[in-house]
C-alpha positions, 0 to 999 in steps of 0.5 A: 511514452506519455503524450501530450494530449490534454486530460478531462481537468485540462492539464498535459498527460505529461504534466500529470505523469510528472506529478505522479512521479513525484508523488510516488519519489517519496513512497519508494523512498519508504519502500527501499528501508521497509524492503530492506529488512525484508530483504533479511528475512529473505536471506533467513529462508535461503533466498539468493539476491536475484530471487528476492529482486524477483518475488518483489518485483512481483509481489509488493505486499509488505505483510504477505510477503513478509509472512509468505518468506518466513513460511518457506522458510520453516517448510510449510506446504503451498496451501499454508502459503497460499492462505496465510498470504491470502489472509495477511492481504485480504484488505486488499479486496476493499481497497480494490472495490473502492477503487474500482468506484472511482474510474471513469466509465468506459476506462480500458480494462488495460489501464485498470489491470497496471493499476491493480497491479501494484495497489499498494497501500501508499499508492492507494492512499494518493491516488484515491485523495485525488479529486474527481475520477481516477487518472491513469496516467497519474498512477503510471507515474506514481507506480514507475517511481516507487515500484522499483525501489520494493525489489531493489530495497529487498535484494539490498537486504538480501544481499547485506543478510544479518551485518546490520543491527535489526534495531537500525533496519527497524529504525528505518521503517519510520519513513514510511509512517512520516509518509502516511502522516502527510498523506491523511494531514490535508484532507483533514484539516479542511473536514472536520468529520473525516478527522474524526474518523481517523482518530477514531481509526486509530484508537480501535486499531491500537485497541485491536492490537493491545488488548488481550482478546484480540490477541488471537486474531491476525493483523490481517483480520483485524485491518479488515473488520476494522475497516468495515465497521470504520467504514460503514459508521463513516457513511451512516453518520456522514452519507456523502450527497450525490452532488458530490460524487 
């Protein structure tokens, strides 16, 4: 259980906790449609209910997962597996080392492998938005909310097979895209410079994703040449000052 022991800021643990949960509510909501087709591709390849609930449970990586599945289910060998996966998630890595940057020295190594545990790209996104140095116990909450709702959403699927018209289960997804959009709208309307960046974030990758000679490249590469050429542009043109760290 989460005491109630004051945090740095001066708020409960257990008032920060709460504040993930609620956080995370609305992620898990986006999960349970995105999980939910992926749950069909489960049923493709052969998977009962009970083992998807399981892989998801484990493995809450909506793109490697996905390209994990549709490879067992063709047959391929675990080194196929096991590369495309580590491709497909390579992003992974960067959000992993900025994180890493924002915990407070001396944090348990404890608190920082349930955290890596499910570093989504949502749970990443809110956690990281946050002021001042990570906070555990806010990630707890947020994890406990829309960790479940991953599994359970693919077992639904699982379950439901091919019933529903892949263009419903397509339509569902954009929760999650309403989700991003809330989560990048406050920071930028208080800086100009981080606008900026999402725009230009956004033009690269609907050019990485329409022009012809990127069409070979996997979306997992491309998400993670992008990001270091937005990033590193980022902090030559805006450095951020000591102070503000």
């Amino acid at each position: 259980m989460v005491s109630s022991e004051k945090t740095a800021q001066g708020i409960g643990r257990s008032a920060v906790f709460a504040q993930g949960f609620r956080d995370g509510l609305p992620i898990g909501m986006g999960y349970l449609a995105v999980s939910f087709s992926l749950g069909i591709a489960f049923s493709r390849a052969g998977f009962t209910p009970a083992q998807s609930f399981i892989t998801s449970l484990l493995c809450n990586a909506s793109a490697g997962e996905y390209a994990g599945v549709s490879l067992v289910g063709v047959q391929a060998t675990y080194i196929e597996v096991a590369l495309i996966t580590l491709i497909a998630n390579l992003r992974y890595l960067l959000m992993s080392l900025a994180f890493s940057q924002r915990f407070r020295p001396g944090e348990s190594m404890l608190a920082k492998s349930i955290l890596a545990f499910d570093l989504s790209d949502e749970l990443f996104a809110i956690q990281i938005a946050r002021a001042g140095y990570l906070d555990p116990v806010y990630g707890y909450g947020a994890i406990l909310a829309a960790w479940p709702f991953w599994a359970i959403g693919t077992a639904i699927g699982c379950m439901t097979g091919e019933v529903l018209p892949v263009n419903l289960v397509s339509a569902l997804s954009v929760a999650l895209f309403g989700m991003f959009i809330a989560v990048i709208i406050p920071p930028i309307r208080t800086n100009r410079n981080l606008g900026g960046i999402v725009a230009v974030s956004f033009a690269l990758s609907a050019a990485g994703t329409y022009l012809p000679v990127f069409a070979g490249i996997s979306s997992g590469i491309r998400t993670i040449v992008l990001s270091l050429i937005i990033c590193a542009g980022a902090a030559l043109l805006f450095p951020r000052k000591e102070e503000e760290a």
